[in-house]
C-alpha positions as CSV (number, residue, x, y, z in Angstrom):
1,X,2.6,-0.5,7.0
2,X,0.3,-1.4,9.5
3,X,2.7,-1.6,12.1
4,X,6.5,-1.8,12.9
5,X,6.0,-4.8,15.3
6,X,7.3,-8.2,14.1
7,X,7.6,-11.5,16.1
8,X,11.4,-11.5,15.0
9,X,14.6,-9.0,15.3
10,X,16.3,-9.4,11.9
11,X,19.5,-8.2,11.7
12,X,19.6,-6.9,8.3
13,X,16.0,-5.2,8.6
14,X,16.2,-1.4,7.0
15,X,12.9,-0.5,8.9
16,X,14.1,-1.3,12.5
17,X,11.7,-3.4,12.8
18,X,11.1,-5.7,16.3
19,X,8.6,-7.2,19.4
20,X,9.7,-4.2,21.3
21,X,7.5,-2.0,18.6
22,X,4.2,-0.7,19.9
23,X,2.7,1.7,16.8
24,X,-0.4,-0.2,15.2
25,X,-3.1,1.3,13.0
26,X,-6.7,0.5,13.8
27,X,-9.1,-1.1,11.2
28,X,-10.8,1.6,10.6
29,X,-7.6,3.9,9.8
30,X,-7.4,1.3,7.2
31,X,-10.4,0.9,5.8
32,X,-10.6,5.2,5.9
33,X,-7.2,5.5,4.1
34,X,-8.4,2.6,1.7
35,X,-11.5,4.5,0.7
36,X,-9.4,7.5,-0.3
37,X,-6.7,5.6,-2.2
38,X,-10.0,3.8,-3.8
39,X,-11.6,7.2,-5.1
40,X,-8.0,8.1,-6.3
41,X,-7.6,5.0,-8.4
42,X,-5.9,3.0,-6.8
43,X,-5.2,-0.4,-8.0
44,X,-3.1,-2.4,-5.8
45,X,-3.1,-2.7,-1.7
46,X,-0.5,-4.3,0.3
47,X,-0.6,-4.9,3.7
48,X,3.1,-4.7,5.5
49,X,4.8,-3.9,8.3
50,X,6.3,-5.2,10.6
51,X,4.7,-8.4,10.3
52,X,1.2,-7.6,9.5
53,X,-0.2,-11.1,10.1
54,X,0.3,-10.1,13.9
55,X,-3.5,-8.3,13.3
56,X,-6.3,-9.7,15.1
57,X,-7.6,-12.5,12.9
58,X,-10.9,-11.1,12.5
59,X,-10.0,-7.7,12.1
60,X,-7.7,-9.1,8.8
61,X,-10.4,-11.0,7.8
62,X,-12.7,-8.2,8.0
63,X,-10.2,-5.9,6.2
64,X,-9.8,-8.0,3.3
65,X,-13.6,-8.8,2.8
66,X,-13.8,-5.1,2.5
67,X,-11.5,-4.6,-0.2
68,X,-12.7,-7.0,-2.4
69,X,-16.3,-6.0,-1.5
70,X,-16.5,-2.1,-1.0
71,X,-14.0,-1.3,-3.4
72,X,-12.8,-1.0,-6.9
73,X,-9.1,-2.2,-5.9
74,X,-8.3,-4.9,-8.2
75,X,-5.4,-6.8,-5.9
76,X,-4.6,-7.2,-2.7
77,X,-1.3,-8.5,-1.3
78,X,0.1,-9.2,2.2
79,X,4.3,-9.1,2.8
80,X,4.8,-11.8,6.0
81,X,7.7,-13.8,7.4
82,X,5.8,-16.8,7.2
83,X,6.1,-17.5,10.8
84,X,2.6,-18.8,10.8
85,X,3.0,-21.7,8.4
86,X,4.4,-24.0,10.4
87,X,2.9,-27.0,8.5
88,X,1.2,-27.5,5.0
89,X,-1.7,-28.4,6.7
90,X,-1.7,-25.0,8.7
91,X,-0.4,-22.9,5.6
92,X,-3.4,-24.5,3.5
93,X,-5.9,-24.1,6.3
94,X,-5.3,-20.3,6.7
95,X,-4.1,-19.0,3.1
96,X,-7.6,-20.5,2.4
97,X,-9.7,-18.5,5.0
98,X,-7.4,-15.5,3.5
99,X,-8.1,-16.3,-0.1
100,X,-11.9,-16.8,0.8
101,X,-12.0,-13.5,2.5
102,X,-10.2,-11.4,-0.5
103,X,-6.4,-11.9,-0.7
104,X,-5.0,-12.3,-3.8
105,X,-1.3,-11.9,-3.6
106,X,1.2,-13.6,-1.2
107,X,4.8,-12.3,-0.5
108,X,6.9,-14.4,1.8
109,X,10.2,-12.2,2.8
110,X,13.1,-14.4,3.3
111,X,16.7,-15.2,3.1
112,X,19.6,-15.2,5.4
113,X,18.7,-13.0,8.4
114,X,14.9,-14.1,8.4
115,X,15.7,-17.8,8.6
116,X,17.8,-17.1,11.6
117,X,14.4,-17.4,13.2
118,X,11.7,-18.8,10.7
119,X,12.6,-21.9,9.8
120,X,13.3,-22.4,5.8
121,X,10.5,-25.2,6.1
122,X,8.4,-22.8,7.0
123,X,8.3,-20.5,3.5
124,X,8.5,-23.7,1.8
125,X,5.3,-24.5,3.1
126,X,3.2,-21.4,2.7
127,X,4.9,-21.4,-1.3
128,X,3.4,-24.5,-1.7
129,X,-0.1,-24.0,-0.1
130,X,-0.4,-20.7,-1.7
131,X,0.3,-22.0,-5.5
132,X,-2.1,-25.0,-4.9
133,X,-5.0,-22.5,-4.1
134,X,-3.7,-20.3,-7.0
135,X,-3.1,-17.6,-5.6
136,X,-2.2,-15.0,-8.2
137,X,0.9,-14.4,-7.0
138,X,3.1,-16.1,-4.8
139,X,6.5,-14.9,-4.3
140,X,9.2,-15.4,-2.3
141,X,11.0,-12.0,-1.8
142,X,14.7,-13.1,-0.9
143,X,17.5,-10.9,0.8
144,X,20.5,-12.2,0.6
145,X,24.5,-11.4,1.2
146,X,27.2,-13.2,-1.2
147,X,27.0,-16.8,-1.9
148,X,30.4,-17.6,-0.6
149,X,29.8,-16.4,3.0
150,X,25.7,-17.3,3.0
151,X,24.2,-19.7,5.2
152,X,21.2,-19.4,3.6
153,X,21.5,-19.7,-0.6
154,X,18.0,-19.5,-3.1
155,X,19.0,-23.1,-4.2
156,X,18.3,-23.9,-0.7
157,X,14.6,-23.1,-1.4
158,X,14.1,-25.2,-4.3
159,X,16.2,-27.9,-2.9
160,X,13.8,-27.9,-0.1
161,X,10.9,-27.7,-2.9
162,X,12.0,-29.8,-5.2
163,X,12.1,-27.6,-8.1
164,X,13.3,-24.7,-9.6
165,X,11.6,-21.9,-8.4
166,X,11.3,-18.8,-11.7
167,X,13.3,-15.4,-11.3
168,X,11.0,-12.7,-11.4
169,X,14.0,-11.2,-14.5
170,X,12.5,-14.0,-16.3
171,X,9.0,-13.4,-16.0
172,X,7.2,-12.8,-19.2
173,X,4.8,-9.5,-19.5
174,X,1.8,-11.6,-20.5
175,X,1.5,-13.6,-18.0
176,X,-1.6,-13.5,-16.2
177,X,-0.4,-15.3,-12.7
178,X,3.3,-15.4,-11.2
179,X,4.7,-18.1,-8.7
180,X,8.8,-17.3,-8.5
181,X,11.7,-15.5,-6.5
182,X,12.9,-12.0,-6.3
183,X,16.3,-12.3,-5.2
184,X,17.4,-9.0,-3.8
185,X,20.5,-7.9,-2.2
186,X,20.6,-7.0,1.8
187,X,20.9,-3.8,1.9
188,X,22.8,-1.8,5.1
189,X,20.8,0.8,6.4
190,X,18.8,0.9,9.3
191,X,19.6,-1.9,11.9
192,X,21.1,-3.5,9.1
193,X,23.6,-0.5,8.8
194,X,25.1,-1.6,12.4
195,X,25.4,-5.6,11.5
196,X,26.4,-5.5,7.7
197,X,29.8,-4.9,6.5
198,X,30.3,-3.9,3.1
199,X,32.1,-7.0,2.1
200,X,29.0,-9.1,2.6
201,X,27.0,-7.3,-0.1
202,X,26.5,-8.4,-3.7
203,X,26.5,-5.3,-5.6
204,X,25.8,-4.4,-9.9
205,X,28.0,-2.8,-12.1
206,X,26.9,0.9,-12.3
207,X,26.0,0.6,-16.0
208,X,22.9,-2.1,-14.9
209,X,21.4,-0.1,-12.6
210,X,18.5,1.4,-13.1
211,X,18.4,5.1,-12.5
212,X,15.0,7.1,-12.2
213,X,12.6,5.3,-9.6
214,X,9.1,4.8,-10.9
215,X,8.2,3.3,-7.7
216,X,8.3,7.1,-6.6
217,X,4.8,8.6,-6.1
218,X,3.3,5.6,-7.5
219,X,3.5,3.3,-4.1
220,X,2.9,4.9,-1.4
221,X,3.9,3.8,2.4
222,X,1.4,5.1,4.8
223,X,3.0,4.3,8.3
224,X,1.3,2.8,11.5
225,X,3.2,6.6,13.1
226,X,1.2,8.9,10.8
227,X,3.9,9.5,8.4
228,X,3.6,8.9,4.8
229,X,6.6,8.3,2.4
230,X,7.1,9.0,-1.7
231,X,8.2,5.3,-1.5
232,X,8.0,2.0,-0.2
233,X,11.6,1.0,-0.2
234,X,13.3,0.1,3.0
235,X,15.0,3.2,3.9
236,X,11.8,5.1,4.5
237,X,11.8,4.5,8.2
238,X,15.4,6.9,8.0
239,X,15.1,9.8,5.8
240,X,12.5,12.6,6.1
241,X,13.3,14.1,3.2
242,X,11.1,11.3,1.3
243,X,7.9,11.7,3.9
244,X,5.8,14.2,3.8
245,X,2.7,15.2,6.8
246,X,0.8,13.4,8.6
247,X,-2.4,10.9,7.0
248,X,-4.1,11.4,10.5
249,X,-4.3,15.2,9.6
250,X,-4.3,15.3,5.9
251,X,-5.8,13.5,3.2
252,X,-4.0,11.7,0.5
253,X,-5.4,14.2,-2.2
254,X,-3.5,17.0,-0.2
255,X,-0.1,14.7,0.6
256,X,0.5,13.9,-3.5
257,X,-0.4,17.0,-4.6
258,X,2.9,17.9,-1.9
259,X,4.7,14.8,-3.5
260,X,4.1,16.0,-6.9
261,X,5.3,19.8,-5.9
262,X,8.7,18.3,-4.8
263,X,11.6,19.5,-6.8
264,X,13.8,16.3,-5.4
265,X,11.4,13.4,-5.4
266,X,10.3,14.6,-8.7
267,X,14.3,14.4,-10.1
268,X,14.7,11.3,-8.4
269,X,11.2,9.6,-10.3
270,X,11.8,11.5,-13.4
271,X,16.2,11.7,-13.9
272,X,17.0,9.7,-11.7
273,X,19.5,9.1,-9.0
274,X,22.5,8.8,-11.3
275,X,21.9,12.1,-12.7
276,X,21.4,13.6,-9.0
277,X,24.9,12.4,-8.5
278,X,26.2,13.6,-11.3
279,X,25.3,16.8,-10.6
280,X,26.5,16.5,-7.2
281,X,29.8,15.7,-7.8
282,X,30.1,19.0,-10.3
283,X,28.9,21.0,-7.8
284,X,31.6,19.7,-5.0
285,X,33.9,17.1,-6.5
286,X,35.0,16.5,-2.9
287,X,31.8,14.7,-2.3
288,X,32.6,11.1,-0.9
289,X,30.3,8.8,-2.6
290,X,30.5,4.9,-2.4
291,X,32.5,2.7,-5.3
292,X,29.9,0.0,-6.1
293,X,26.3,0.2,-5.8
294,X,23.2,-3.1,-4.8
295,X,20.3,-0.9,-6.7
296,X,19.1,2.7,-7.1
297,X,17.9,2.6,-3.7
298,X,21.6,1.8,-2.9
299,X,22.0,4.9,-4.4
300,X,19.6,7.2,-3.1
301,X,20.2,6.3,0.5
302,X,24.2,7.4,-0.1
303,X,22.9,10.6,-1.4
304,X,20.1,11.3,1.3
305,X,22.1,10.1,4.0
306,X,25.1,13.1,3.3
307,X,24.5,16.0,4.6
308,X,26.5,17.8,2.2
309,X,24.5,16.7,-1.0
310,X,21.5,17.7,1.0
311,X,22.6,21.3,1.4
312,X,23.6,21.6,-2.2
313,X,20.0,20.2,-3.2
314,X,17.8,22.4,-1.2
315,X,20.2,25.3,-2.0
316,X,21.4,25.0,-5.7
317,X,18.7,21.6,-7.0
318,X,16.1,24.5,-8.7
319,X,19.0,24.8,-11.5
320,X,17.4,21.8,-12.6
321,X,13.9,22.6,-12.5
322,X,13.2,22.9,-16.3
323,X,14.6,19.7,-17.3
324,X,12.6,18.0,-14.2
325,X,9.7,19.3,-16.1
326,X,11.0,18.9,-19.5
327,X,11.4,15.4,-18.4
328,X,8.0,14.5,-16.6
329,X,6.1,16.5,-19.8
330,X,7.1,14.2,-21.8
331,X,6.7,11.0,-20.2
332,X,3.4,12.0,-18.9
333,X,2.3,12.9,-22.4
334,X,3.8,9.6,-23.6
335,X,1.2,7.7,-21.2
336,X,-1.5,10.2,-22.4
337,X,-0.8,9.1,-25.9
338,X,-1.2,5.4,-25.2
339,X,-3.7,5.3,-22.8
340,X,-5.7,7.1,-25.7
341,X,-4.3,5.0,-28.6
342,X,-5.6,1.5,-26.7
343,X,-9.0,3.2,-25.5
């Protein structure tokens, strides 16, 4: 997250994001922490924020040039509002100095708060200029509340594009380059927590959701403050309890190996968020927890955010230390196994 600035105010936005934000990191905190996440084995990089494309255009060019250059890192990726593209000609234009200079991926967040000020045509245009100069991914990363109170609908994208655009649930594991939609739910927490009723939100049935995060550990959010987070998700910004020290003062070696140590992150990456609750709601049935759920994240953030669940985890959670580990032995082994069986 190389900064929390953005050109725009979204309601809905979980990281409190705005032009009133002042924290940036400087290239060479980024080309340091890359070289660290490099010799760690890193595979992917993405640049976010905030609206990262607010860097200095040199120092992004430089940045990506070093990546593909000085590293083994095979992707990089770049999460922007698109405010930029304001033709195809522009889109083209730029995406192909970006491309030229190392960026592989594009993610274009959008949906109904973001087109309050970007216009659709906008995201339409970088889509289009970024799938002409194949880029390897090109996705347009939707937010949006329920269809029958929207202003802004995904058919409105591919009406504007004349096509259907694919679902990233349909994407096939073999494929070697992706051009589609994530359609996510808004979620209410941070800003969005003050402008989002309830009623607004499309939400799973419990049995679909997903419970232990694998995103945990695995995708790290280093932010433009100095704080680094277990996860990238948007509640990060709100809940210390998934950030740990400092990546001015510490090195990433030391800050996963603290990660790794942690009896909740561990239960939330390896038995997830439904157990978590489960087990809270034995340990104090009078636990208010919400009906209906977006995601897991939906989930964690009801648990993180209650002071009472908090309590019982730091006071009672060690009960369920040996299945934590129980748990992770076995799906660590189970990688083991088939990273050996394909070598």
């Amino acid at each position: 997250m190389v900064t929390f600035k953005c050109n725009i105010k979204c309601r809905h936005c979980g990281l409190s994001c705005s032009p009133d934000e002042t924290d940036w990191m400087t290239l060479d905190e980024m080309v340091q922490l890359t070289r660290q996440a490099d010799e760690l084995g890193c595979i992917n990089v993405v640049l976010t924020g905030g609206e990262p494309s607010l860097m200095k255009h040199e120092e992004l060019l430089t940045y990506f040039r070093f990546v593909k250059k000085e590293t083994k890192i095979g992707l990089t990726r770049i999460v922007t509002n698109g405010h930029w593209a304001k033709s195809y000609d522009r889109s083209y234009n730029i995406l192909k100095e970006w491309k030229e200079a190392g960026l592989d991926e594009l993610n274009v967040s959008c949906g109904e708060y973001h087109q309050e000020f970007v216009p659709i045509d906008n995201v339409i245009h970088a889509f289009k200029a970024a799938d002409d100069l194949k880029y390897l991914t090109v996705l347009l990363a939707g937010e949006f509340i329920k269809s029958e109170q929207a202003t802004i609908t995904p058919y409105d994208f591919e009406r504007k594009l004349g096509r259907r655009i694919i679902q990233t649930t349909e994407l096939s594991p073999f494929v070697h380059r992706f051009v589609g939609f994530n359609c996510n739910s808004v979620m209410n927490v941070g800003r969005g927590s003050d402008n989002i009723i309830p009623d607004q939100i499309p939400v799973m049935p419990y049995e679909r959701i997903k419970s232990n995060c694998d995103h945990l550990i695995n995708s790290l959010a280093f932010q433009p403050d100095g704080k680094v987070d277990a996860c990238c998700g948007v509640m990060v910004r709100n809940h210390p309890i998934l950030s740990f020290g400092n990546w001015r003062e510490e090195t990433i070696a030391q800050l996963l190996q603290q990660f790794h140590d942690d009896l909740i992150i561990n239960w939330i990456r390896y038995l997830g968020v439904k157990d978590m609750k489960k087990w809270l709601q034995r340990k104090d049935p009078c636990i208010v927890f919400k009906n209906e759920y977006i995601n897991s994240c939906d989930i964690c953030n009801d648990i993180l955010c209650n002071e009472r669940c908090l309590k019982l985890l730091h006071k009672h959670g060690i009960e369920r230390r040996d299945d934590i580990i129980l748990q992770k032995a076995m799906k660590e082994a189970t990688i083991f196994n088939l990273n050996y069986k394909y070598a």
